[in-house]
C-alpha positions as CSV (number, residue, x, y, z in Angstrom):
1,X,135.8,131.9,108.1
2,X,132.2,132.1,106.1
3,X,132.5,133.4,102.5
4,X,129.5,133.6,100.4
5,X,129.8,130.4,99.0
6,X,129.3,129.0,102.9
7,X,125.7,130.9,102.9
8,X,122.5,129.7,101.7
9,X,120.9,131.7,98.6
10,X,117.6,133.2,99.7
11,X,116.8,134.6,96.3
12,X,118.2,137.3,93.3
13,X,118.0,140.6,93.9
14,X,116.6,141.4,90.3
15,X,113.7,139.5,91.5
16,X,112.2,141.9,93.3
17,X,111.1,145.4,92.5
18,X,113.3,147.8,93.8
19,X,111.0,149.0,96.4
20,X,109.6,146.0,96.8
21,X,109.3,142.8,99.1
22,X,108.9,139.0,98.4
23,X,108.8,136.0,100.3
24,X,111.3,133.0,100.9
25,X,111.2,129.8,103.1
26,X,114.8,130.0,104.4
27,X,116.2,127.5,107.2
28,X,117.1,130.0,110.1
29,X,118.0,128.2,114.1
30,X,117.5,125.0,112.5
31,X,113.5,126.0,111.2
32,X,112.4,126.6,108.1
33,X,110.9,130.3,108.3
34,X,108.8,132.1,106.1
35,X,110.8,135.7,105.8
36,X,110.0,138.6,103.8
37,X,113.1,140.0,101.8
38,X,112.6,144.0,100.8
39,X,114.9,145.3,98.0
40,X,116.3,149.1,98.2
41,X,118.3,149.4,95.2
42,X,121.3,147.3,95.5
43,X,120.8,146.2,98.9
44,X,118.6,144.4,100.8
45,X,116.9,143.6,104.4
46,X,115.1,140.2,106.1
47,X,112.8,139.7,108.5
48,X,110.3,137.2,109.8
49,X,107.4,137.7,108.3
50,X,105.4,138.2,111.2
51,X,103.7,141.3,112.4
52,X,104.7,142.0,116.8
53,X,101.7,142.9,117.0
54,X,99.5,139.6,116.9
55,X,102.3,136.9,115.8
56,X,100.4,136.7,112.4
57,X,101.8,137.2,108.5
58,X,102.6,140.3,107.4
59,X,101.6,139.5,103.9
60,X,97.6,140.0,102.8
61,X,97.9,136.4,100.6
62,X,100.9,134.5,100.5
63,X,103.6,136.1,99.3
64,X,101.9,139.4,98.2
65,X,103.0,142.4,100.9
66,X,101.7,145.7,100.8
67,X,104.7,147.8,100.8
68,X,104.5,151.6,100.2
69,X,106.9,154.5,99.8
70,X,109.3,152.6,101.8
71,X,107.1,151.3,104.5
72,X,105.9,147.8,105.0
73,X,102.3,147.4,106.0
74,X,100.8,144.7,108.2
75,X,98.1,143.1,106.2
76,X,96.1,142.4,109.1
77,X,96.0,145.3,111.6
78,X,97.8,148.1,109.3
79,X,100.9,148.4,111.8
80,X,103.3,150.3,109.5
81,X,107.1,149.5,109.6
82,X,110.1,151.4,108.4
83,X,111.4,149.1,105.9
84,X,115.3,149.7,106.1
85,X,115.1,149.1,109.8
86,X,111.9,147.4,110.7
87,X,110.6,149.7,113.5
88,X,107.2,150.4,114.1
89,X,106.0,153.8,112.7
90,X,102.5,153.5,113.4
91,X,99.8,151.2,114.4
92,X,98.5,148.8,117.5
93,X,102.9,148.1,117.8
94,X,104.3,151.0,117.5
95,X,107.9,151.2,118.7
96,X,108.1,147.6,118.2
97,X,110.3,146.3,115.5
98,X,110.3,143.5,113.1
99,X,112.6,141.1,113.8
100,X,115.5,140.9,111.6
101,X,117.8,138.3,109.9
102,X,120.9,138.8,108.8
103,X,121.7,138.7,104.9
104,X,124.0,139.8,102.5
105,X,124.2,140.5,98.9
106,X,126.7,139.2,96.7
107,X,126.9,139.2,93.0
108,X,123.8,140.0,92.5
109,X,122.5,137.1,95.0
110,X,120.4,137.6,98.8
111,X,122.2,135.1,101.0
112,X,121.6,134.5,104.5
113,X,124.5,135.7,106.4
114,X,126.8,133.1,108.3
115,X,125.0,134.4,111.4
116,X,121.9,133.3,110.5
Protein backbone atom coordinates (compact mmCIF):
# COMPACT_ATOMS: atom_id res chain seq x y z
CA UNK A 1 0.00 0.00 0.00
CA UNK A 2 1.48 3.73 -0.91
CA UNK A 3 0.73 6.37 1.81
CA UNK A 4 1.97 9.82 1.43
CA UNK A 5 4.98 9.29 3.17
CA UNK A 6 5.93 6.61 0.15
CA UNK A 7 5.59 9.72 -2.44
CA UNK A 8 7.98 12.13 -3.44
CA UNK A 9 7.23 15.92 -2.43
CA UNK A 10 6.96 18.02 -5.65
CA UNK A 11 6.48 21.29 -3.83
CA UNK A 12 3.89 23.25 -1.05
CA UNK A 13 0.86 24.25 -2.14
CA UNK A 14 1.17 27.79 -0.53
CA UNK A 15 3.86 28.25 -2.93
CA UNK A 16 2.04 29.01 -5.67
CA UNK A 17 -0.68 31.50 -6.34
CA UNK A 18 -3.85 30.12 -6.29
CA UNK A 19 -4.42 30.45 -9.95
CA UNK A 20 -1.19 29.93 -10.66
CA UNK A 21 1.47 27.53 -12.03
CA UNK A 22 5.20 26.75 -11.18
CA UNK A 23 7.74 24.45 -12.17
CA UNK A 24 9.42 21.36 -10.56
CA UNK A 25 12.08 18.75 -11.70
CA UNK A 26 10.38 15.59 -10.45
CA UNK A 27 11.72 11.95 -11.23
CA UNK A 28 8.70 10.37 -13.27
CA UNK A 29 9.44 6.52 -15.36
CA UNK A 30 12.80 6.69 -13.96
CA UNK A 31 13.64 10.58 -15.68
CA UNK A 32 13.90 13.51 -14.16
CA UNK A 33 11.10 15.79 -15.94
CA UNK A 34 10.50 19.31 -15.92
CA UNK A 35 6.45 19.46 -14.95
CA UNK A 36 4.46 22.34 -14.45
CA UNK A 37 2.22 22.18 -11.12
CA UNK A 38 -1.09 24.63 -11.36
CA UNK A 39 -2.80 25.40 -8.06
CA UNK A 40 -6.87 25.75 -7.88
CA UNK A 41 -7.52 26.53 -4.35
CA UNK A 42 -6.74 23.57 -2.32
CA UNK A 43 -6.00 21.27 -5.04
CA UNK A 44 -3.72 20.85 -7.58
CA UNK A 45 -2.88 19.33 -11.30
CA UNK A 46 0.75 18.18 -13.14
CA UNK A 47 1.73 17.95 -16.35
CA UNK A 48 4.75 17.81 -18.53
CA UNK A 49 5.68 20.86 -19.35
CA UNK A 50 5.60 20.49 -22.85
CA UNK A 51 3.26 21.99 -25.33
CA UNK A 52 1.64 18.74 -28.13
CA UNK A 53 1.93 20.99 -30.36
CA UNK A 54 5.82 21.23 -31.14
CA UNK A 55 7.35 19.11 -28.15
CA UNK A 56 8.72 22.49 -26.79
CA UNK A 57 8.24 24.26 -22.94
CA UNK A 58 5.22 25.59 -22.16
CA UNK A 59 6.84 28.28 -20.06
CA UNK A 60 8.03 31.80 -21.82
CA UNK A 61 11.52 31.71 -19.45
CA UNK A 62 12.16 29.02 -17.12
CA UNK A 63 9.84 28.60 -14.83
CA UNK A 64 7.53 31.66 -15.57
CA UNK A 65 4.02 30.35 -17.42
CA UNK A 66 1.50 32.50 -18.66
CA UNK A 67 -1.49 31.35 -17.07
CA UNK A 68 -4.87 33.20 -17.36
CA UNK A 69 -8.37 33.05 -15.99
CA UNK A 70 -7.83 29.48 -15.65
CA UNK A 71 -6.17 28.62 -18.83
CA UNK A 72 -2.52 27.81 -19.44
CA UNK A 73 -0.88 29.43 -22.43
CA UNK A 74 1.83 27.91 -24.61
CA UNK A 75 4.57 30.48 -24.60
CA UNK A 76 5.58 29.64 -27.91
CA UNK A 77 2.70 29.14 -30.30
CA UNK A 78 -0.28 30.45 -27.89
CA UNK A 79 -2.05 26.91 -27.90
CA UNK A 80 -4.46 27.58 -24.87
CA UNK A 81 -5.21 24.62 -22.43
CA UNK A 82 -7.90 24.09 -19.88
CA UNK A 83 -5.99 24.05 -16.80
CA UNK A 84 -8.01 21.54 -14.60
CA UNK A 85 -7.94 19.02 -17.34
CA UNK A 86 -5.26 20.03 -19.81
CA UNK A 87 -7.25 19.85 -23.13
CA UNK A 88 -6.65 21.99 -25.85
CA UNK A 89 -9.14 24.96 -26.13
CA UNK A 90 -7.51 26.78 -28.84
CA UNK A 91 -4.52 26.99 -30.96
CA UNK A 92 -2.24 24.98 -33.71
CA UNK A 93 -3.34 21.61 -30.99
CA UNK A 94 -6.56 21.94 -30.41
CA UNK A 95 -8.28 18.84 -29.01
CA UNK A 96 -4.99 17.65 -27.90
CA UNK A 97 -4.23 17.53 -24.26
CA UNK A 98 -1.40 18.05 -22.01
CA UNK A 99 -0.15 15.13 -20.70
CA UNK A 100 -0.85 14.51 -17.14
CA UNK A 101 0.84 13.18 -13.91
CA UNK A 102 -0.62 12.03 -11.25
CA UNK A 103 -0.33 13.96 -7.81
CA UNK A 104 -1.90 14.37 -4.70
CA UNK A 105 -2.12 16.88 -1.97
CA UNK A 106 -1.60 16.15 1.47
CA UNK A 107 -1.16 18.39 4.45
CA UNK A 108 -0.59 21.07 2.61
CA UNK A 109 2.19 19.23 0.44
CA UNK A 110 2.03 18.35 -3.86
CA UNK A 111 3.31 14.76 -3.95
CA UNK A 112 3.60 12.69 -6.88
CA UNK A 113 1.14 9.96 -6.62
CA UNK A 114 2.36 6.30 -6.15
CA UNK A 115 1.45 5.97 -9.88
CA UNK A 116 3.75 8.19 -11.02
Amino acid sequence: MTTTADTAPLCLLADIPDGGAAEVQAPVGGEVESLLVYRHGDEARAYYNVCPHAGRRLDYAPGKFLVRSGSIICAAHGATFQADSGLCLQGPCRGESLRAVPVIVADGVVRLSGGA
